[in-house]
VEXVEX-379581 format. One record per residue (C-alpha): residue in one letter; x, y, z. Coordinates in pm, 1 decimal. Example, Ala and Ser with C-alpha at 12.3 -4.5 7.8 and 13.67 -1.06 7.14 Angstrom:
VEXVEX-379581
<pt residu="A" east="1230.0" north="-450.0" up="780.0"/>
<pt residu="S" east="1367.0" north="-106.0" up="714.0"/>
This chain:
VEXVEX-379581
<pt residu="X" east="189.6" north="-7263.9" up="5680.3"/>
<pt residu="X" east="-141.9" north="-7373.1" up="5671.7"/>
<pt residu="X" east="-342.1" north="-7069.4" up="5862.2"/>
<pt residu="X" east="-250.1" north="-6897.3" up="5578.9"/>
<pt residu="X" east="-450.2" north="-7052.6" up="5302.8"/>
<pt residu="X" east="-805.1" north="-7012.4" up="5222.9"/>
<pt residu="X" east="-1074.8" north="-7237.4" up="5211.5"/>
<pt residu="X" east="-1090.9" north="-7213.2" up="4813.0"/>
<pt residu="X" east="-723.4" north="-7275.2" up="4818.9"/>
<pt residu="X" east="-751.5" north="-7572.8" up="5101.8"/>
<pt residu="X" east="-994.5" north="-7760.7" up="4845.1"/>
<pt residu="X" east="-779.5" north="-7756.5" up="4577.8"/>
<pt residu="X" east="-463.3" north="-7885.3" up="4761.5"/>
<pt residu="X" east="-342.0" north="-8271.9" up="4809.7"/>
<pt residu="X" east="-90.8" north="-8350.1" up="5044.0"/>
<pt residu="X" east="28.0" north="-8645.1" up="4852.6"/>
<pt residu="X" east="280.8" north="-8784.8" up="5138.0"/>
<pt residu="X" east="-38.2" north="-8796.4" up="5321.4"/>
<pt residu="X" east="65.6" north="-8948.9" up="5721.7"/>
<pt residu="X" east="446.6" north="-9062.8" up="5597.6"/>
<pt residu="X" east="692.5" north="-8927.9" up="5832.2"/>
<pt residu="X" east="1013.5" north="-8714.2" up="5686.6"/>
<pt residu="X" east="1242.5" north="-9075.4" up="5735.5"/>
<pt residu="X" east="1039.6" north="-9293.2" up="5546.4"/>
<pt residu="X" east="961.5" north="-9018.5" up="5271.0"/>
<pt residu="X" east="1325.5" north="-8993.4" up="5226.6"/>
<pt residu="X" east="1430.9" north="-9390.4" up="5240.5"/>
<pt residu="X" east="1172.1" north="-9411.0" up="4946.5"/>
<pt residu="X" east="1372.4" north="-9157.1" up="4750.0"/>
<pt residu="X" east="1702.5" north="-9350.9" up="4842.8"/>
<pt residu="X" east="1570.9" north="-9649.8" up="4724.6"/>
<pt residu="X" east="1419.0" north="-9479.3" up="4408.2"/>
<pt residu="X" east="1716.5" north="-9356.5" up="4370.3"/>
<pt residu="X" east="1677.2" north="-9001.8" up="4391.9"/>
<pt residu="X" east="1975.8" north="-8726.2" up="4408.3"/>
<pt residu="X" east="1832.0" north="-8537.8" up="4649.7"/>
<pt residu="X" east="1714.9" north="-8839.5" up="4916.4"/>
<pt residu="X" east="2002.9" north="-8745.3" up="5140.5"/>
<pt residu="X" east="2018.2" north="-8371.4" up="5048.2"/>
<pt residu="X" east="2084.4" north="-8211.5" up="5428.1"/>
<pt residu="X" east="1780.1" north="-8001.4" up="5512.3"/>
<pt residu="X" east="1876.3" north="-7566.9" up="5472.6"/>
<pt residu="X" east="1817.4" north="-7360.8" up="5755.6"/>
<pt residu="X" east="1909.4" north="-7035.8" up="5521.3"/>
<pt residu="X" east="1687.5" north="-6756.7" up="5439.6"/>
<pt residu="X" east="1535.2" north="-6958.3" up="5163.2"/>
<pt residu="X" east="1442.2" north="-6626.3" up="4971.4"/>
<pt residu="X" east="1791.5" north="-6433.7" up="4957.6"/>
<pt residu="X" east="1897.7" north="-6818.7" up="4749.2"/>
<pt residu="X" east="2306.5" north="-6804.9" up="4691.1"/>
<pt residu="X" east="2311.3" north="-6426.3" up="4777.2"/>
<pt residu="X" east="2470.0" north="-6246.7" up="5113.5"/>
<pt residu="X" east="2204.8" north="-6195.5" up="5374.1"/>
<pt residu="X" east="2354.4" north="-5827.4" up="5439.6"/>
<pt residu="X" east="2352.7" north="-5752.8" up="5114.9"/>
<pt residu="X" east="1971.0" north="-5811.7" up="5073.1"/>
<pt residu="X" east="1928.5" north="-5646.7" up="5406.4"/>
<pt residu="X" east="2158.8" north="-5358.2" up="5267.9"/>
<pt residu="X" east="1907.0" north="-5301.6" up="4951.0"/>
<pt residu="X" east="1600.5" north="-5433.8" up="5118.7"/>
<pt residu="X" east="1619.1" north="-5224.2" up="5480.2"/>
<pt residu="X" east="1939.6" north="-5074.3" up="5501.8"/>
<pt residu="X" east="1829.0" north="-4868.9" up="5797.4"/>
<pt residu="X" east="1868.1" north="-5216.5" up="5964.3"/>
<pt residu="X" east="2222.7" north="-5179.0" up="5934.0"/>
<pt residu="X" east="2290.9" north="-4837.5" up="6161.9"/>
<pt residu="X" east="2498.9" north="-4893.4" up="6472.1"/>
<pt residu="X" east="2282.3" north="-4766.2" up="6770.4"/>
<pt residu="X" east="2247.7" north="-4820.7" up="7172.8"/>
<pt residu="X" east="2199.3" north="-5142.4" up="7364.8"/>
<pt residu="X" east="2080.8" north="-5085.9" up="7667.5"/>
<pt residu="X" east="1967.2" north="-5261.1" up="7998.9"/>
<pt residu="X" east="1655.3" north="-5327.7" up="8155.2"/>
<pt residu="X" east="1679.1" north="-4990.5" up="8348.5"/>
<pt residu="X" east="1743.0" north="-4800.5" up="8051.8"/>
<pt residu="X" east="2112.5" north="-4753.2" up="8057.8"/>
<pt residu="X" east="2356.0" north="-4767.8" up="7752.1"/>
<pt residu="X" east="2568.5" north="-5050.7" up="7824.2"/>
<pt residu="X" east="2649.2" north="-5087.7" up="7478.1"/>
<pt residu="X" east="2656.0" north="-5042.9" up="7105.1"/>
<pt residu="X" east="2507.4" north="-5272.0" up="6815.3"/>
<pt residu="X" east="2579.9" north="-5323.2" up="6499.2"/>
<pt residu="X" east="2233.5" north="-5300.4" up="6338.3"/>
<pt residu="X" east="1922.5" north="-5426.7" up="6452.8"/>
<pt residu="X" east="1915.2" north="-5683.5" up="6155.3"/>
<pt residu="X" east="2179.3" north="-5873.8" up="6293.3"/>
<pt residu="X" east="1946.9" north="-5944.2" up="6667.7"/>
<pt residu="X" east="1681.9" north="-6141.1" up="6703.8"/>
<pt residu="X" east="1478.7" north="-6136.1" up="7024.7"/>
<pt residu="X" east="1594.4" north="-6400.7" up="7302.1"/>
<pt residu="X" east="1962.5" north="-6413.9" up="7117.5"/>
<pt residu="X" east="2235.5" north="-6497.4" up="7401.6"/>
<pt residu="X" east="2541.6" north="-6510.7" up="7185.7"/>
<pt residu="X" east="2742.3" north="-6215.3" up="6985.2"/>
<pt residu="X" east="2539.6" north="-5939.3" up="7143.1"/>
<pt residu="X" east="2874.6" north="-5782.7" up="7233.3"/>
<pt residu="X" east="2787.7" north="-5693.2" up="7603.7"/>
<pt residu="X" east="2996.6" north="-5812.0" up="7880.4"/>
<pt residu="X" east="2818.1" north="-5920.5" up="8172.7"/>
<pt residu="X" east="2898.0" north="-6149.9" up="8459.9"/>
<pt residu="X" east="2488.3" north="-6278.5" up="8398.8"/>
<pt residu="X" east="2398.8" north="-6407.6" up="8093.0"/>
<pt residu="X" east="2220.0" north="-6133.6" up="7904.9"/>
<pt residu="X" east="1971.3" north="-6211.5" up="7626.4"/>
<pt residu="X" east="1794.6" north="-5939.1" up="7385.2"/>
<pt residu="X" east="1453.9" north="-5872.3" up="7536.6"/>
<pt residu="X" east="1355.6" north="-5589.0" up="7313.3"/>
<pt residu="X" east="1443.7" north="-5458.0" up="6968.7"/>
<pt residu="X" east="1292.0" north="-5113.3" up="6906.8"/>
<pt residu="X" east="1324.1" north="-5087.7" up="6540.1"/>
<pt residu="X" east="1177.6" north="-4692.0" up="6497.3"/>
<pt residu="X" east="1434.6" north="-4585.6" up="6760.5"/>
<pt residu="X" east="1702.8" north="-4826.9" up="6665.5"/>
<pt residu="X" east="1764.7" north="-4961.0" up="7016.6"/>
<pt residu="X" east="1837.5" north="-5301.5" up="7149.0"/>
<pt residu="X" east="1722.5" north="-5405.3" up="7497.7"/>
<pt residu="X" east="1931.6" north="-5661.9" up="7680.4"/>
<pt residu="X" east="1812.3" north="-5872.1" up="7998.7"/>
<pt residu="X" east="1823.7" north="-6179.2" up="8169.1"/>
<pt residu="X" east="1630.2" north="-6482.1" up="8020.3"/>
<pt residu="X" east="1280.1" north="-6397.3" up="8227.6"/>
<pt residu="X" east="1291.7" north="-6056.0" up="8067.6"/>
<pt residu="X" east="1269.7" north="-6218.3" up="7728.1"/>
<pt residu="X" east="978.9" north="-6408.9" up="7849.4"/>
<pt residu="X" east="627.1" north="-6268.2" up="7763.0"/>
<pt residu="X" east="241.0" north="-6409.2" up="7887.8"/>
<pt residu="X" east="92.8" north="-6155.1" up="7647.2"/>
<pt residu="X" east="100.0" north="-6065.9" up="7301.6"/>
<pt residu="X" east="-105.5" north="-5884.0" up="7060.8"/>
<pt residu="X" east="-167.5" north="-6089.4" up="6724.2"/>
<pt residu="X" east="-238.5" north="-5841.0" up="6329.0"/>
<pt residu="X" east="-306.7" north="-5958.4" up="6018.5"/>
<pt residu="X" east="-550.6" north="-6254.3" up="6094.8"/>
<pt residu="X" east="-674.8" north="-6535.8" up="5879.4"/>
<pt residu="X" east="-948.8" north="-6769.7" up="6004.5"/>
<pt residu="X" east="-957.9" north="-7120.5" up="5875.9"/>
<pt residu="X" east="-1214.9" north="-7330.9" up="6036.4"/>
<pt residu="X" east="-1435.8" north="-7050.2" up="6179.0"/>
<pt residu="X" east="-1582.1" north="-6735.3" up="6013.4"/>
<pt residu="X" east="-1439.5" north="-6513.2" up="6247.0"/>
<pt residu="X" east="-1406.9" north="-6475.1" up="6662.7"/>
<pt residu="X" east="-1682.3" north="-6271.4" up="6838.2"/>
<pt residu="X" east="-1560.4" north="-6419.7" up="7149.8"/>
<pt residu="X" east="-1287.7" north="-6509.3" up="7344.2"/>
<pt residu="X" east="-1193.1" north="-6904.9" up="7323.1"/>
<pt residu="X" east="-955.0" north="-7163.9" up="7452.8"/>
<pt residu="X" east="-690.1" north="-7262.6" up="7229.9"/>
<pt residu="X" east="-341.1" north="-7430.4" up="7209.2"/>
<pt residu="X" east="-120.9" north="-7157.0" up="7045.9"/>
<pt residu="X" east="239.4" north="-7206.2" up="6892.6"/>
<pt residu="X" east="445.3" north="-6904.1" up="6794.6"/>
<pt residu="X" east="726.8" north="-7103.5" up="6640.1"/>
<pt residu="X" east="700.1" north="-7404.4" up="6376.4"/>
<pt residu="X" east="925.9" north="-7645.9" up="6651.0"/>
<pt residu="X" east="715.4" north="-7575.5" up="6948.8"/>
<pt residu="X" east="431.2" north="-7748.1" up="7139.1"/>
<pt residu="X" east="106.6" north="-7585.8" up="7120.3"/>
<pt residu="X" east="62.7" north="-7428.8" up="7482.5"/>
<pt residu="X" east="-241.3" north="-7353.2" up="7624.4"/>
<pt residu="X" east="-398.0" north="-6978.9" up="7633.5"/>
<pt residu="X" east="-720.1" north="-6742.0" up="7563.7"/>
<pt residu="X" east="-775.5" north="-6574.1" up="7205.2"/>
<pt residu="X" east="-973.1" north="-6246.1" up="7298.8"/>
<pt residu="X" east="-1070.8" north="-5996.4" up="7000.3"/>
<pt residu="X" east="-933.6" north="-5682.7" up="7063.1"/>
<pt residu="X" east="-1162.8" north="-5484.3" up="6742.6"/>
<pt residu="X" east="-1184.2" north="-5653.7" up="6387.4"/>
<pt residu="X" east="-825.9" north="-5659.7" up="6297.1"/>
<pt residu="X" east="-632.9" north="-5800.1" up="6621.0"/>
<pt residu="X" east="-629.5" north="-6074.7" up="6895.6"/>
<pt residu="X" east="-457.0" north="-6075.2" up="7241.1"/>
<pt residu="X" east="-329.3" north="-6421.9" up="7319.1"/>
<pt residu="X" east="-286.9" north="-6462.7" up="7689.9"/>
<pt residu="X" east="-93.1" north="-6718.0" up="7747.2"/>
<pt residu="X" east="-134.4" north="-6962.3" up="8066.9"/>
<pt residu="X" east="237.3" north="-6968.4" up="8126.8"/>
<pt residu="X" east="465.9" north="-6691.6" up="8011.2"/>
<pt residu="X" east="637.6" north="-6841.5" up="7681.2"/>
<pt residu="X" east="1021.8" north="-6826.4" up="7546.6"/>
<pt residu="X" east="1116.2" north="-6489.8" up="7354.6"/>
<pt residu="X" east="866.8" north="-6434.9" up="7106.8"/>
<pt residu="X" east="921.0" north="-6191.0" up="6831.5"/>
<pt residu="X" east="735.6" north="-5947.3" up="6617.3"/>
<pt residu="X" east="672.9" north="-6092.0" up="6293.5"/>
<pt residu="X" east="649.3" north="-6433.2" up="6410.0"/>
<pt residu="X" east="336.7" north="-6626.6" up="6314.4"/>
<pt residu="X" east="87.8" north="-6711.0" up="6588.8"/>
<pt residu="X" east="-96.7" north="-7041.5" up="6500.4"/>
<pt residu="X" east="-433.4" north="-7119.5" up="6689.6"/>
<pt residu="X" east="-548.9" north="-7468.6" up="6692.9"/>
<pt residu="X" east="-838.4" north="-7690.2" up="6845.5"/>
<pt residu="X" east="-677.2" north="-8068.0" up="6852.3"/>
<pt residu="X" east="-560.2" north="-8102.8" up="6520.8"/>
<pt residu="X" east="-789.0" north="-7857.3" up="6371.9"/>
<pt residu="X" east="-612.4" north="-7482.6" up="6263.7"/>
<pt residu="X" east="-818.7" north="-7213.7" up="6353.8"/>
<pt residu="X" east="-631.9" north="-6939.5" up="6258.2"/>
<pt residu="X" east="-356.6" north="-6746.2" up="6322.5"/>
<pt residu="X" east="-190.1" north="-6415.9" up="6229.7"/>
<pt residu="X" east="152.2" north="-6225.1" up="6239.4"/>
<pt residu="X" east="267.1" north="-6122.4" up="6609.9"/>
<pt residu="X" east="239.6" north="-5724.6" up="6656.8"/>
């Protein structure tokens, strides 16, 4: 969450927990005596709160709900989904395809309302173009650099090249091809433990 902040904003904030590790943070609260100490952790859309993720997706992009074509790696309907909304790219399970392979979704075309299934390389990509940018520790990048990049908060940084492609977008070229990511995703840039950047996968 960091790449997104501004320097004016990054001065004013404290981390008060400093270097303390989730555990310890919450066997302090247990022995303070906190309610929440052993709270399990959400993995829910924090924003839609006690609501029905379809019905914010039904008010917020119900075009996201129309049934359309999933189709192969070729090209050919092998399918129908429910609505785009309910795929995610590299998803193996529910796509509703039977297939003696394992399929995963490789592609979701939202304008056309298609889903693309394939095997587990397919979902893999070595390139990806990177919008909306915000530059931490550097003014901006006139040139391409090394960096470790992660394009999910659970990953390890892997090594690849940040080249400027104009003012508003960076390619990311990856040295090995990385696991199914998705547009909308963040891409994080650091040096060590220094965020450079980072921006919102095109």
């Amino acid at each position: 969450m960091l790449y997104v902040m501004t320097q004016e904003q990054l001065s004013r904030t404290v981390f008060p927990l400093g270097n303390m590790r989730k555990e310890e943070t919450r066997a302090l609260a247990k022995e303070a005596g906190l309610a929440n100490a052993l709270r399990p952790e959400s993995q829910d859309i924090c924003f839609v709160g006690e609501g029905n993720y379809t019905d914010f997706v039904r008010d917020f992009a119900p075009e996201a709900l129309r049934s359309g074509p999933i189709i192969d790696m070729e090209g050919k309907v092998v399918g129908t989904h429910k609505g785009i909304a309910f795929y995610t790219i590299g998803q193996r399970k529910r796509i509703g395809v039977s297939s003696l392979k394992p399929l995963y979704v490789a592609d979701i075309d939202r304008g056309n309302n298609i889903i693309t299934v394939g095997s587990r390389e397919d979902a893999m990509r070595k390139r990806l173009r990177v919008k909306e940018l915000n530059w931490v520790s550097v003014e901006t990048l006139s040139e391409a650099v090394r960096a470790g990049v992660k394009i999910r908060s659970t990953m390890k940084e892997e090594s690849a090249a940040i080249i400027p492609d104009g003012d508003k977008t960076v390619i990311v070229e990856f040295d090995e091809p990385q696991w199914a990511p998705a547009s909308g995703q963040s891409a994080v840039f650091y040096d060590g433990d220094t965020v450079i950047g980072g921006g919102v996968i095109e």
